[in-house]
N, C-alpha and C positions, 0 to 999 in steps of 0.2 A: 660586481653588481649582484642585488639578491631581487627575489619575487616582490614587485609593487602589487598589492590591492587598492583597483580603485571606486570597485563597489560591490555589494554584496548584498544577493537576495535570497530567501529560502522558497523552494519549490517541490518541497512535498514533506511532512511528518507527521505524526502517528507518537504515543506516547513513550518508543523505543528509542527512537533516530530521527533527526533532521538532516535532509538533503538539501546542501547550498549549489548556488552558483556565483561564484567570482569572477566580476571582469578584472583582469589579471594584465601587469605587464613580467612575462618572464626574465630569468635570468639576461638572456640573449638582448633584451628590449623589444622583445616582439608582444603585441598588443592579442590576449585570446582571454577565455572562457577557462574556468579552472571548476571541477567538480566536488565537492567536500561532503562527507559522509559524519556527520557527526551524531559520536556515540559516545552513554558514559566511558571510564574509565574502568577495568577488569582489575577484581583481585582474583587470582588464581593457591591453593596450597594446596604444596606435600606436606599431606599430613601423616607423620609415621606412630606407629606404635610404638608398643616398651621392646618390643621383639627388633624395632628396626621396618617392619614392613609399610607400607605406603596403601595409602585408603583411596580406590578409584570408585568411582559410578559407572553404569553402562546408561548410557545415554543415545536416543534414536535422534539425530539430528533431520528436521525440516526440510532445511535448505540444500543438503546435499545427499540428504538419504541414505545417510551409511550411519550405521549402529557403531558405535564405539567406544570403549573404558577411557573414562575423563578423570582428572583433576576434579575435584568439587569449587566450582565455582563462580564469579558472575559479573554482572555490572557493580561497580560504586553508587549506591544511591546516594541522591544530595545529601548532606548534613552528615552522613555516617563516616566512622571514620576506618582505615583500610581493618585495624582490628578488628571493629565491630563486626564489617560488612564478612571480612571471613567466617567469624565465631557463628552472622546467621547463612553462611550459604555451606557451613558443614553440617549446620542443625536440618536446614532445609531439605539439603538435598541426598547428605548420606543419613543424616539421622546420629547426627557426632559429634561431638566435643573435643576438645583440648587445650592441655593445660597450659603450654608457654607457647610461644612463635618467637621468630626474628626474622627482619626483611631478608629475603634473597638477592630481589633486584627491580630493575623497572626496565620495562622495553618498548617500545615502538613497536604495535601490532602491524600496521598495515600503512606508513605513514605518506604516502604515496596518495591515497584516498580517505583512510580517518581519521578521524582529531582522537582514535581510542588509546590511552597509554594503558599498559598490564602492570599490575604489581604481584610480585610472587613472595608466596612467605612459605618459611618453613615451621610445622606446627608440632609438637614435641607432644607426648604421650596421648596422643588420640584413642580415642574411644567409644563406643557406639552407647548410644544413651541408654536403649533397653539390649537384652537377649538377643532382638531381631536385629537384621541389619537392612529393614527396608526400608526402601529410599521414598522419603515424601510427597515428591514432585511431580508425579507420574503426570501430570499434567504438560509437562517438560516434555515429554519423553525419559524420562528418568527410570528406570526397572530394578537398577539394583543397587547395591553396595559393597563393596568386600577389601579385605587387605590381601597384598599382595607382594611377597616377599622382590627385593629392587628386580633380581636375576628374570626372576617370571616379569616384570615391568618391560624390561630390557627385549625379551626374549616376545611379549606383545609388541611393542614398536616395528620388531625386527618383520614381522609377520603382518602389522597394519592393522590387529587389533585396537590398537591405542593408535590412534594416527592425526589426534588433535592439537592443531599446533603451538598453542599454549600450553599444552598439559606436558609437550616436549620439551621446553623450550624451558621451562619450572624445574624439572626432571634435569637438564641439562645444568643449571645455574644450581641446584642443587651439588651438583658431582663438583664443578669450579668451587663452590662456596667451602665447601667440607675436604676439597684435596681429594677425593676420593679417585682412586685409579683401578679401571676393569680390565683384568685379565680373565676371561672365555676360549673355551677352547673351542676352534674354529672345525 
């Protein structure tokens, strides 16, 4: 037996996210209330340079109050397509370009509560538009930009620098995609 919906209302949005509620018959056949968070869809990219390093943001999150090196990233806005939406949220938020990509993957952010799927791409000779490498968003909480050879990436995760779970989890499909195997000495 899988999840019946046998109705469905929204009960609060705002032009980020609609919050639903389903009356629901579960797996089990038990008759309840199901909560849904829905949210676009995230591209998330490792964008590297010609060196190999990888292009993060520090970014002060809202919701949880911790300052962090991200991923350049964001929602899929309707009509845009995942290329697009990457090519304007490296412009947007590191102030960046690049020349090729290729998919990495697609995940299930939090699938438990939202309708959000993640696409992660990997972006191939990135580059900062001008000299500067400041980041445009500051409205975001956005403050910075910088490359960041994989070792030092690795070496922030380890630490909770970087501790955003898309920008890990990119990073991670990254190392699968490319074979890539770390030996660090402990």
């Amino acid at each position: 037996m899988k999840w019946q919906t046998l109705g469905s209302k929204i009960v609060y949005k705002n032009p980020w996210i609609r919050v639903r509620e389903d009356d629901i018959i579960n797996p089990s056949g038990k008759k309840g209330i199901y909560g849904v968070v829905e949210i676009p869809d995230g591209v998330f990219i490792v964008a590297l340079n010609k060196k190999g390093d990888i292009l993060l943001v520090k970014q002060h999150r809202y919701c949880t109050k911790i300052i962090s090196w991200e991923l350049p990233g964001g929602g899929l806005k309707k009509g845009n397509s995942i290329e697009l939406q990457a090519r304007e949220e490296m412009k947007e938020e590191a102030g960046a370009i690049f020349q090729s990509f290729e998919l990495l993957g697609t995940t299930q952010t939090q699938p438990g509560v939202t309708t959000q799927i993640d696409h992660f791409l990997l972006a191939h000779n990135a580059k900062f538009i001008e000299t500067s490498s400041k980041a445009t968003q500051q409205d975001e909480g956005i403050s910075s930009a910088a490359f960041f050879p994989i070792n030092k990436v690795l070496h922030m995760i380890d630490k909770g620098d970087l501790s955003h779970g898309q920008s890990i989890t990119a990073i991670m499909l990254y190392f699968s995609k490319k074979n890539l195997i770390l030996s660090r000495a402990t």
